[in-house]
C-alpha positions in Angstrom: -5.6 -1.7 2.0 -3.7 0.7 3.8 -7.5 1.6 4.9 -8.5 -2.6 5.7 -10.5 -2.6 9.1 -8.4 -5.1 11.7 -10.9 -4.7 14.4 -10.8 -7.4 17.2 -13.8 -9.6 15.6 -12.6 -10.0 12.0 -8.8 -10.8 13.4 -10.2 -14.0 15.4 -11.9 -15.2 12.3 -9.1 -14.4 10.4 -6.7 -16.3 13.1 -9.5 -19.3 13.3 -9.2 -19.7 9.4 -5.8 -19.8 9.9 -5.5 -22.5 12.2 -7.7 -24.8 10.3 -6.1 -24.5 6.9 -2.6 -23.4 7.7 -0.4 -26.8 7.3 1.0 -26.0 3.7 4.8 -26.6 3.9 4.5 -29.7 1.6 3.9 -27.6 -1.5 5.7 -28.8 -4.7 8.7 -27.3 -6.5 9.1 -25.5 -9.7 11.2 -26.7 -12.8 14.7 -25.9 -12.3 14.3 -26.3 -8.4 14.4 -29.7 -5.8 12.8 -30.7 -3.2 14.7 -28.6 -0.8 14.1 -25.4 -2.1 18.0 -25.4 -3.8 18.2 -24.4 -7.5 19.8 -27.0 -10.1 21.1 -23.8 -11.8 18.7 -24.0 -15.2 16.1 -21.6 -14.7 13.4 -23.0 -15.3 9.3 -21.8 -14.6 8.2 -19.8 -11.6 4.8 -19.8 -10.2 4.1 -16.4 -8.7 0.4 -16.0 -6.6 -1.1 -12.5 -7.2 -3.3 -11.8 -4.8 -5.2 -9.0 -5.4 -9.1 -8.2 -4.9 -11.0 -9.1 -7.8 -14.6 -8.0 -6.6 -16.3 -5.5 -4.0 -15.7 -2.3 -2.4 -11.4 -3.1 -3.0 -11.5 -3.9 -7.0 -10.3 -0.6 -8.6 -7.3 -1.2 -6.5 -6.5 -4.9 -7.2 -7.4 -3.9 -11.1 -4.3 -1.3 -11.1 -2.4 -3.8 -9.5 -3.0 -6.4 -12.1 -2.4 -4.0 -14.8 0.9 -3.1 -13.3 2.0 -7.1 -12.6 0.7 -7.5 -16.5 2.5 -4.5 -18.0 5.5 -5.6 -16.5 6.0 -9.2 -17.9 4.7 -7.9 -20.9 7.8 -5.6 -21.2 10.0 -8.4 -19.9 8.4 -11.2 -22.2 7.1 -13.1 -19.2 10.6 -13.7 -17.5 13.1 -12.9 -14.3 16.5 -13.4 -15.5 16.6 -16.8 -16.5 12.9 -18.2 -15.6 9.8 -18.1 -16.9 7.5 -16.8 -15.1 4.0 -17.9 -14.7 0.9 -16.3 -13.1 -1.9 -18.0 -10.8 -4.2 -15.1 -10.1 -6.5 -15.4 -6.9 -9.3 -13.5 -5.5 -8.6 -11.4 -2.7 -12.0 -10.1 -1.9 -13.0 -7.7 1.0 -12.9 -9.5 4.3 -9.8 -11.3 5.6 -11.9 -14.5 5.6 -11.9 -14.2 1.6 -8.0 -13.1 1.4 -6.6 -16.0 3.3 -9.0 -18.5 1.6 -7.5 -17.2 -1.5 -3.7 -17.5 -0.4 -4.6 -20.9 0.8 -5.6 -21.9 -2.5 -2.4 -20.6 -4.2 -0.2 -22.7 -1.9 -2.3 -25.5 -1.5 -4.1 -26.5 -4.7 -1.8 -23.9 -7.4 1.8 -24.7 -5.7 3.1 -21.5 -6.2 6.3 -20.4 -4.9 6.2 -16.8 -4.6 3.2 -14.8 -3.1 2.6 -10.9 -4.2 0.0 -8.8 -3.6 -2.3 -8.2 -0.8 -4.5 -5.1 -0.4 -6.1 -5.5 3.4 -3.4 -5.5 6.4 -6.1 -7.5 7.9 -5.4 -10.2 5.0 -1.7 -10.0 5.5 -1.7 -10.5 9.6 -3.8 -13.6 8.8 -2.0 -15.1 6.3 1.5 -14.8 8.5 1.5 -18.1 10.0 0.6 -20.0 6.7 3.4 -18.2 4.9 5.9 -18.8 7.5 4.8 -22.5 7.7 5.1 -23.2 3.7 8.3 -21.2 3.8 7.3 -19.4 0.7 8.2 -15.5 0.1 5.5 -13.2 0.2 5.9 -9.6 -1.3 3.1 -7.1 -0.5 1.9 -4.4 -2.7 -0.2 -2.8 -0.4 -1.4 -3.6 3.3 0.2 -1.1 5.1 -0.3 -1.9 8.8 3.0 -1.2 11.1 3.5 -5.2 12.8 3.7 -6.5 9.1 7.2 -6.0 9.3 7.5 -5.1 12.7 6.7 -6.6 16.0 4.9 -9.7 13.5 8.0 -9.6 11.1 8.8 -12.8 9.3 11.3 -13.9 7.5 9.7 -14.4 4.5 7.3 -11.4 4.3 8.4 -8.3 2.4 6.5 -5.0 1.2 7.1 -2.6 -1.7 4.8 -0.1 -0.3 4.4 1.7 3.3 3.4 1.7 7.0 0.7 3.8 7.5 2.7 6.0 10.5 5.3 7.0 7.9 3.0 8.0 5.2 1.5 10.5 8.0 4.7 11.4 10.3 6.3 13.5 7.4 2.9 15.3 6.9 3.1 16.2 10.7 6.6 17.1 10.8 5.9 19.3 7.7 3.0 21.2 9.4 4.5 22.0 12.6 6.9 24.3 11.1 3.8 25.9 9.5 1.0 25.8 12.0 0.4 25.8 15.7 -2.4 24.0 16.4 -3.9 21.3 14.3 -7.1 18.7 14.5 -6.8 15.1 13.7 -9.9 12.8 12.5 -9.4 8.9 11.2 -11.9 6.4 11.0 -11.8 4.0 13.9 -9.8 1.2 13.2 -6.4 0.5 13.0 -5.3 1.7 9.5 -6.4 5.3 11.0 -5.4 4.6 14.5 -1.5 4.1 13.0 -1.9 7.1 10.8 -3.0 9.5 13.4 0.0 8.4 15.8 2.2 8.8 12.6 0.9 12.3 12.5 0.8 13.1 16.2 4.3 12.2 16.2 5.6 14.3 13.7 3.7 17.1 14.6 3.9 17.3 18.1 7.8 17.1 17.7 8.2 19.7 15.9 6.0 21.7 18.6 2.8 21.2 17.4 -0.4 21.0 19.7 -3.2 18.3 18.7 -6.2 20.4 20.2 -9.0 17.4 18.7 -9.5 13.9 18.0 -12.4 12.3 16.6 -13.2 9.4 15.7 -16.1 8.3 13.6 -17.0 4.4 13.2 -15.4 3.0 9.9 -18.2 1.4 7.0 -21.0 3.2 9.0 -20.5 7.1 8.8 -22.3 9.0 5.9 -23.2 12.6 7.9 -19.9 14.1 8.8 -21.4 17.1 9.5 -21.4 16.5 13.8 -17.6 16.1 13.5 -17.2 18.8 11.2 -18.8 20.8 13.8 -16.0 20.0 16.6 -13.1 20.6 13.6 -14.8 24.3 13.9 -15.0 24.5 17.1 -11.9 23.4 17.8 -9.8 26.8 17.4 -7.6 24.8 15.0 -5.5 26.2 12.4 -5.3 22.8 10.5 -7.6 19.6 9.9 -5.3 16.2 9.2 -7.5 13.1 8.3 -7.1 9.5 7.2 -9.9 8.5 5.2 -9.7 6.4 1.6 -12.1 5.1 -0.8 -16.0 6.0 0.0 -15.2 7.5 3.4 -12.4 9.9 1.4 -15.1 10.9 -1.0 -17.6 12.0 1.7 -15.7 13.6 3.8 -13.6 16.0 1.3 -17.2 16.9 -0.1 -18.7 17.7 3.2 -16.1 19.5 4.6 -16.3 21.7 1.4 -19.8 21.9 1.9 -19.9 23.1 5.2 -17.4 26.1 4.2 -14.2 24.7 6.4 -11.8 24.6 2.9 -10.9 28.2 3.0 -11.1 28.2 6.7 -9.3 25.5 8.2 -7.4 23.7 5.5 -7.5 20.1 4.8 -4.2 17.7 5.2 -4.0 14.1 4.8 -2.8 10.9 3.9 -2.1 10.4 0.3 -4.7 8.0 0.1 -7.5 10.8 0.5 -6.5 11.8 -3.1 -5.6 8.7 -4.3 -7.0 7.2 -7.7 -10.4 7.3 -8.4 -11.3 9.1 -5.2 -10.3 11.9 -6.6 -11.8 12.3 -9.8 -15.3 11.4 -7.7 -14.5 14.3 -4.7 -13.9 16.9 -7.9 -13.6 20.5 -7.0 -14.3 19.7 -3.6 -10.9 18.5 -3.7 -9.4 21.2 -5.0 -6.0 22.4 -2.6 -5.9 19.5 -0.4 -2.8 18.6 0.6 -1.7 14.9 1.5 1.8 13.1 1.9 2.6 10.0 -0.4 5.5 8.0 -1.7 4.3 8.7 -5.3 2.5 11.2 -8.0 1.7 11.1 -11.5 3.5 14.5 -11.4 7.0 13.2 -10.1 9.7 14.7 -12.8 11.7 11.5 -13.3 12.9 9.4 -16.4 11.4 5.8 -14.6 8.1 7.6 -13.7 7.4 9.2 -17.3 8.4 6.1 -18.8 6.0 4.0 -16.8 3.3 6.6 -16.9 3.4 6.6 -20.6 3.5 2.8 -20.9 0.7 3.0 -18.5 -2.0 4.9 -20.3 -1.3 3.7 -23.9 -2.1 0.0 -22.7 -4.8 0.8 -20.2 -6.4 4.6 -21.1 -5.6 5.3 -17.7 -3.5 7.3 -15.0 -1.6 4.6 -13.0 -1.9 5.2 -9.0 0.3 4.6 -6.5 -0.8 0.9 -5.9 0.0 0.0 -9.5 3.5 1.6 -8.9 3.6 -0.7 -5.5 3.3 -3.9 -7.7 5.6 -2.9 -10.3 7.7 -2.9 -8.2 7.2 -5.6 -6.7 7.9 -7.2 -9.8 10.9 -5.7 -10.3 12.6 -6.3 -6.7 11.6 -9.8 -7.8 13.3 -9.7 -10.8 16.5 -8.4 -9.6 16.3 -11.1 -6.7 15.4 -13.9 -9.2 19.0 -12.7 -10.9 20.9 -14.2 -8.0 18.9 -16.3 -5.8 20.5 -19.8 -5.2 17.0 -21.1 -5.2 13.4 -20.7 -5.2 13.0 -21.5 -1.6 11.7 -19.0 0.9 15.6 -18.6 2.9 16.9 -17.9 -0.5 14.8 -15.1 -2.4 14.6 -13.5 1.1 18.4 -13.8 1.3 18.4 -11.9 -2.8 15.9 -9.8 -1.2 18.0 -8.0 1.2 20.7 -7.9 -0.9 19.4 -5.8 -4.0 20.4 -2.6 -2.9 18.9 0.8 -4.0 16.1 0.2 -6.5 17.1 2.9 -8.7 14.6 3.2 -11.5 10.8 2.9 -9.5 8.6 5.6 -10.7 8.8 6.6 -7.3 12.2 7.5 -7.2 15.2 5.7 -5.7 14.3 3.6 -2.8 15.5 0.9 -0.7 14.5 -2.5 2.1 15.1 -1.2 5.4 13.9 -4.3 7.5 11.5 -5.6 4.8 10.1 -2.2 4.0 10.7 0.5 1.9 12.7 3.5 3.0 11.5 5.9 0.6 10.7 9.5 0.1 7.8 11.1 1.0 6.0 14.5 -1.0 3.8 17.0 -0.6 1.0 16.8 -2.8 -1.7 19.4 -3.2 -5.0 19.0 -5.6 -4.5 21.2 -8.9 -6.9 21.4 -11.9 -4.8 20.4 -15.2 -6.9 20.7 -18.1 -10.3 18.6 -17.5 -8.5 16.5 -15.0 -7.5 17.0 -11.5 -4.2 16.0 -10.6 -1.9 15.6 -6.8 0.8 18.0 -8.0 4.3 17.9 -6.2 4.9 20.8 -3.9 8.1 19.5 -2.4 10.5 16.8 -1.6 9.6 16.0 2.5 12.7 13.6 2.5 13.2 10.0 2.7 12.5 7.8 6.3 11.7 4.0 6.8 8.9 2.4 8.9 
């Protein structure tokens, strides 16, 4: 995810899976489509790969992104524009070995052509080469590290979510006009390496002094308490973290535990907050404040819509990486509308020309080099009824990666 370790080991394994499986660019074509990519006009079937995780430590995210992908074709009737689409469903898993094994198989054995998904950054770095080789569009919902479409950028890769820098930059910008003096703690690894520069940047422009960096080691920590003790020590006025899933959980309850909450108040990511995190922190979480590109709360007509849809079908809140995939089905959509083919040149080419993509739950957004530019909010944990909810503070404005 935005959280998916890309430490030096796993991105050699990922890089030596690559190598050995990567030669896919003789994958078939869909009805309505030749053998060069060109459409014949008709419509026809697409073959779309979601790659999402289907077991371990990443599943509650892959199963709102399934939901999402399902509820929308549902509410289409299972077509873009003129073609049918149809669904091969793959098994990310938790390690990049698993993720590229499982977009290997869509392109390989399943033919499809159109990749969307994608949870671990660590996934989408490994899978670049084989993506670029079968010339096949790949739309990510998720993995959020910086070179995705930056210094790696491909052609054919696009996201509907974030860079993990921007998701943090506005929260630092927003705090320097607040506070002098703030402490920064990420896992180490490089979702949470990205995320504290994002910060650092943002908040040391605006005049802000970092006074503490820590770093505990990511999938090992479960006693916070040693670098709770440095926050304290510190002399900071402000604690900003990047922490998501299990590590999210821990560390909002410790740091209530040890009494920092109404001392030195706690800023992070969105993904602190994020989903079921939340509901497992409970009052521990209560007054956190993280950035994000979406919220439950967001007063829009798209976002209550889709909320509404959302729990009548599922029983269930939708979260910002169901939003990410619905709308990943909808850029499709609108590019499927006026592609000249199903080829990866020409749904990249319908890509970039979509526009603003003006009814997301998210708000309006739009691709600024493969990415989203997007507005970011100010979210803080409120009690509404029995649930806890991220509540919208304020618009932080829009940036790009």
């Amino acid at each position: 995810m935005s959280g998916s370790a890309i430490n030096r080991r796993q991105l050699l394994g990922v890089l030596g899976a690559v190598g050995a499986g990567a030669a896919v660019g003789g994958c078939g074509s869909s009805v309505g489509e030749g053998d060069d990519g060109t459409s014949d006009g008709g419509g026809g079937e697409v073959k779309v790969g979601l790659v999402v995780p289907q077991a371990g430590v990443y599943a509650p995210l892959g199963t709102d992104m399934q939901r999402a992908w399902d509820l929308w074709l549902e509410r289409e009737g299972d077509t873009f524009g003129d073609y049918t689409i149809a669904t091969a469903t793959a098994d990310e898993g938790e390690t990049p070995q698993t993720g590229v094994a499982a977009v290997q198989q869509l392109l390989q054995r399943d033919q499809v052509d159109i990749l969307v998904g994608i949870v671990s950054s660590a996934t989408a770095l490994g899978v670049a080469d084989m993506v670029n080789e079968a010339q096949k569009v790949l739309i990510i919902a998720n993995a959020g590290a910086n070179d995705i479409t930056g210094a790696a950028r491909s052609p054919y890769i696009w996201r509907t979510s974030f860079t993990n820098s921007q998701v943090a930059a506005p929260m630092g910008e927003h705090l320097s006009g607040t506070v002098a003096t703030a402490y920064v703690i990420a896992s180490d690894y490089a979702a949470g390496a990205e995320a504290i520069a994002g910060f650092r940047d943002g908040f040391t422009s605006g005049g802000g002094e970092v006074v503490g960096e820590s770093n505990p080691p990511f999938g090992q920590t479960q006693d916070y308490q040693p670098f709770i003790s440095q926050i304290q020590a510190s002399g900071a006025e402000a604690t900003f973290c990047f922490f998501a899933g299990a590590e999210a959980v821990a560390f909002v309850e410790q740091y209530a535990q040890f009494g920092l909450s109404s001392q030195i108040p706690l800023y992070g990511s969105g993904f602190l907050t994020e989903g079921g995190v939340l509901e497992a922190q409970g009052d521990a979480a209560l007054g956190v404040q993280t950035t994000l590109h979406y919220s439950i709360e967001l007063d829009n007509a798209a976002n209550q819509e889709f909320r509404t849809a959302y729990e009548e079908k599922y029983g269930a809140a939708p979260t910002v990486y169901a939003v990410q995939t619905w709308d990943a089905a909808n850029v499709l959509s609108r590019a499927l509308r006026t592609a000249t083919g199903l080829g990866g040149d020409a749904v990249g080419a319908a890509l970039g020309s979509i526009g603003t993509i003006d009814d997301s739950p998210r708000g309006p957004w739009s691709f600024d080099g493969q990415s989203p530019r997007q507005a970011f909010y100010l979210r803080q944990v409120e009690q509404r009824g029995d649930a806890l909810v991220n509540a919208v503070v304020s618009d932080l404005g829009e940036s790009s990666q």
